[in-house]
C-alpha positions as CSV (number, residue, x, y, z in Angstrom):
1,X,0.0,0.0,0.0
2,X,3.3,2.3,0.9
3,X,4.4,1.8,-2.3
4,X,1.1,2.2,-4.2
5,X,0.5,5.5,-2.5
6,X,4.1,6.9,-3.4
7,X,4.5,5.2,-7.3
8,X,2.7,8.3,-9.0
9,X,5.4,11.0,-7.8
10,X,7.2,9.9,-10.4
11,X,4.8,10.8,-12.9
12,X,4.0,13.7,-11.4
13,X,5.3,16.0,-13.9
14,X,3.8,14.5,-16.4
15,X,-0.1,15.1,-14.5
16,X,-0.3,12.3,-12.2
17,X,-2.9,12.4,-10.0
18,X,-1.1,12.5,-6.3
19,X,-2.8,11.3,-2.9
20,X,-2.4,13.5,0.0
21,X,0.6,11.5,1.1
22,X,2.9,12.2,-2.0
23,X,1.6,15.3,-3.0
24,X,3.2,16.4,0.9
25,X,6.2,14.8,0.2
26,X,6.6,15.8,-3.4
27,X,6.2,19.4,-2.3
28,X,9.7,19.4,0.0
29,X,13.2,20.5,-1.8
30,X,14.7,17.5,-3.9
31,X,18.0,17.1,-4.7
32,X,19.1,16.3,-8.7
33,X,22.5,14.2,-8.9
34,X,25.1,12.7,-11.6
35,X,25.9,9.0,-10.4
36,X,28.6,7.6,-12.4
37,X,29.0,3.6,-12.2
38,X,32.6,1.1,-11.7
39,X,31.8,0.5,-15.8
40,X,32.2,4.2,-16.1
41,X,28.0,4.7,-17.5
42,X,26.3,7.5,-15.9
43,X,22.6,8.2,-15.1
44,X,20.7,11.0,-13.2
45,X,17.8,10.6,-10.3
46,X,16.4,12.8,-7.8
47,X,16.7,12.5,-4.1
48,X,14.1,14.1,-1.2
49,X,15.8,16.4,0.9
50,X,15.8,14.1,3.7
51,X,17.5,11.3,1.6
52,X,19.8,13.2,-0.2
53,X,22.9,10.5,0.8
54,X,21.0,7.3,1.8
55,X,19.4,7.8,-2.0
56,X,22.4,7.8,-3.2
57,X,23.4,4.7,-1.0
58,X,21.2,2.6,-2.2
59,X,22.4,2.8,-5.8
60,X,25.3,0.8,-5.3
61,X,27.6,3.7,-7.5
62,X,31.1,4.6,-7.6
63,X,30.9,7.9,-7.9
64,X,27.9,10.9,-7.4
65,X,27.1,14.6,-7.4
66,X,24.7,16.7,-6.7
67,X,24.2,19.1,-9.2
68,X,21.1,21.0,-8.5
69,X,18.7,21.7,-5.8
70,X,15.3,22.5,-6.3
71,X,12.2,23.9,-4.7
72,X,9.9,20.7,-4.9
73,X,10.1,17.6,-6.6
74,X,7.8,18.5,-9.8
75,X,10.7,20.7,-10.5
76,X,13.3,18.1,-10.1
77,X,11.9,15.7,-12.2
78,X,11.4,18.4,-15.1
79,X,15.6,19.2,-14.7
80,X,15.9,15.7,-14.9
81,X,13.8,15.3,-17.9
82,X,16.0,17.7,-19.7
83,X,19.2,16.3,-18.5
84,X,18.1,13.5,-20.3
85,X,17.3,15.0,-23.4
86,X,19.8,17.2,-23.4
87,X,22.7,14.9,-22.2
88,X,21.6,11.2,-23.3
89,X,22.3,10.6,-19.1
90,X,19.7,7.6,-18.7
91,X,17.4,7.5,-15.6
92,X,17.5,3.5,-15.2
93,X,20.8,1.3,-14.0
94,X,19.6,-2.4,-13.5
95,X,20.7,-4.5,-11.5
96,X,22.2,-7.1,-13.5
97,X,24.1,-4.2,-15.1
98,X,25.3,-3.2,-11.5
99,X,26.5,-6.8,-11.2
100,X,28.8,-6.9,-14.3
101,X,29.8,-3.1,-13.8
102,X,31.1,-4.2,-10.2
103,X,32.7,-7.6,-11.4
104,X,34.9,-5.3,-14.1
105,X,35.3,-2.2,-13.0
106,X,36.9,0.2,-15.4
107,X,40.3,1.7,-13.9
108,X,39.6,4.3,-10.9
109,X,40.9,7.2,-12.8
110,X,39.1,6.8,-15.8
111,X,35.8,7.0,-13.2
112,X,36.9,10.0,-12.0
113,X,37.5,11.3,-15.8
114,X,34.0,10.3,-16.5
115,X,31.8,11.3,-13.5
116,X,33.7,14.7,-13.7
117,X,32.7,15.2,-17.0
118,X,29.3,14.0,-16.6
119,X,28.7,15.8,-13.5
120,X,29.9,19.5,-15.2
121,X,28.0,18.8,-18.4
122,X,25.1,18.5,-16.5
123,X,26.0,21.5,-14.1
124,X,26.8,23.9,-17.3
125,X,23.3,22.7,-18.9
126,X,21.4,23.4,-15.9
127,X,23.1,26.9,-15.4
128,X,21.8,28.1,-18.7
129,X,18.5,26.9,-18.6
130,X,16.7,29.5,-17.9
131,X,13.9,28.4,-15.3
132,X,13.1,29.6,-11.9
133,X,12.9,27.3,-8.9
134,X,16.2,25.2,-8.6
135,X,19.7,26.3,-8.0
136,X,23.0,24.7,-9.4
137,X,25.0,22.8,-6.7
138,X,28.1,21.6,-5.8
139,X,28.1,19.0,-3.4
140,X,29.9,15.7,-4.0
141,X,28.8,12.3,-2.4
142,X,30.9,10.4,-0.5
143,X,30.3,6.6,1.4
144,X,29.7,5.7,4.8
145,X,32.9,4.7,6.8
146,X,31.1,1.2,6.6
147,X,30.6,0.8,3.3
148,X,34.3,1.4,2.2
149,X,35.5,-1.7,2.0
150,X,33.7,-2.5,-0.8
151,X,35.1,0.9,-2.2
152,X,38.5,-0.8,-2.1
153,X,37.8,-3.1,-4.6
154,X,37.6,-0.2,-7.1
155,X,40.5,1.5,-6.4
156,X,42.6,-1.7,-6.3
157,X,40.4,-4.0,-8.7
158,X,43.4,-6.0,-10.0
159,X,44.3,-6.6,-5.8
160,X,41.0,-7.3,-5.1
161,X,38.0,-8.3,-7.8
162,X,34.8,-9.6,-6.7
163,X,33.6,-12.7,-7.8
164,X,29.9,-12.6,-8.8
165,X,28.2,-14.6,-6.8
166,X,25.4,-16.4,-8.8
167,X,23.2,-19.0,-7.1
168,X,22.3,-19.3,-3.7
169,X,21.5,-22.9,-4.2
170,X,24.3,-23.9,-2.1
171,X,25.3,-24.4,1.4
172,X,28.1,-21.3,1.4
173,X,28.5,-19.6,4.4
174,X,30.0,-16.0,3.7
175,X,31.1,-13.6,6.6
176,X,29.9,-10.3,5.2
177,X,32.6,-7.4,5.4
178,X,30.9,-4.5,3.5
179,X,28.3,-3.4,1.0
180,X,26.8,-0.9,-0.7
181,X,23.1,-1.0,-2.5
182,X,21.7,-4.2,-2.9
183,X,25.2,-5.8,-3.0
184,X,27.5,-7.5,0.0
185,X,31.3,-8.1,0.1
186,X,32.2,-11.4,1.7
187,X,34.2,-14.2,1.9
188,X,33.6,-17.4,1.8
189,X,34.2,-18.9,5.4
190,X,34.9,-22.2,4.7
191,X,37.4,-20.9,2.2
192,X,38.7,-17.3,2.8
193,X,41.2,-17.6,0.6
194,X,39.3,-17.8,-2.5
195,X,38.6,-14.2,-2.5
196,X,35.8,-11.6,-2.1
197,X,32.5,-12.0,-3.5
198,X,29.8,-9.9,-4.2
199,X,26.5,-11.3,-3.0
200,X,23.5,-9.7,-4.5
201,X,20.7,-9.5,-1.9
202,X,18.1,-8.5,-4.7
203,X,18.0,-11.8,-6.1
204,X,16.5,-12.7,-2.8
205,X,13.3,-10.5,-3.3
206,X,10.0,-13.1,-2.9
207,X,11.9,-16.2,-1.7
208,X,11.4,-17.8,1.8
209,X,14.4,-17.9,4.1
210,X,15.4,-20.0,7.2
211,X,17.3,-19.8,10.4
212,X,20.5,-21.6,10.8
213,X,21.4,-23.0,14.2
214,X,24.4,-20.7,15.6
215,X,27.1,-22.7,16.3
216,X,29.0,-19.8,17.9
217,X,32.1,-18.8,16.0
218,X,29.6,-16.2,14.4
219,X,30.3,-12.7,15.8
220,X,27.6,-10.1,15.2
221,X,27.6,-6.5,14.1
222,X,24.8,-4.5,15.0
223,X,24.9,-2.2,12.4
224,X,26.2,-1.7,9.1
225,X,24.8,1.2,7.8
């Protein structure tokens, strides 16, 4: 029902009839970014004012900007409409494409390179496009102190790639060190020497899970993020 209630924002721009519920939360400031992925593609979203990092978070990038901030979220969406147009910078990363862009990441240079000139392009459009209600911004995203070991395996991908992980079928037991989106970095515990994987806990969505008896060499950390 959350979700149903909250789904038309994003057609808002286009007339969308809002409930009460969005049409509150669509009238706060939003945030317009530049997320750059490990394959080097880039795509621009929105971000309430009260999400502006966990949004960002929960993409599972390698790099992001914020580039604008408007008034309300009808104008977000219409800035990111013509960043689209204007810039070819797609709206949709899937998550089979995040898989394969953080199984090869491209070198973390040319990342930089290309969010830097995404993130400007965008920045120059916006600041001569002449329409009230937004201002051009700054602000760069960074990760949580938790999430950076999974940030490591960019900067030293040749050190330390992640293995797609791509069936949980099996019996593996994975000590989790980091994340970041829908993805985990672990190791496999009966075998920590075969390297990092990354787990993708979307491919969980609408399947049952069970309880495993403790046997007590697990140690537990409250929070991760």
């Amino acid at each position: 029902m959350h979700l149903d209630r909250f789904r038309p924002i994003h057609r808002a721009h286009q007339g969308a009839e809002l409930t009460e519920a969005a049409r509150a939360y669509i009238e706060l400031p939003h945030w317009l970014y530049v997320a750059t992925f490990p394959d080097g593609t880039s795509k621009v979203g929105t971000a309430h004012e009260r999400s502006k990092t966990t949004r960002v978070d929960q993409q599972a990038v390698a790099r992001a900007s914020y580039v604008a901030l408007a008034d309300d979220g009808l104008i977000v969406r219409h800035l990111e409409d013509h960043l689209t147009r204007a810039l070819g910078l797609t709206q949709v990363k899937r998550v089979a494409s995040k898989v394969r862009a953080w199984s090869g990441p491209e070198d973390p240079r040319e990342i930089d390179d290309l969010h830097a000139a995404a993130a400007e392009g965008a920045r120059r459009y916006l600041e001569r496009l002449e329409e009230p209600g937004f201002r051009v911004a700054h602000d760069d995203w960074s990760p949580a102190e938790s999430m950076l070991d999974a940030y490591e395996h960019l900067e030293r991908p040749s050190d330390r790639p992640l293995h797609p992980h791509a069936s949980w079928e099996g019996p593996e037991l994975f000590r989790v060190a980091s994340g970041t989106g829908p993805f985990l970095t672990a190791a496999l515990v009966q075998d920590p020497g075969a390297g990092d994987y990354l787990l993708n806990t979307a491919s969980l969505k609408n399947r049952a899970s069970m309880a495993v008896q403790d046997d007590g060499s697990t140690t537990v950390q409250t929070s991760l993020f």
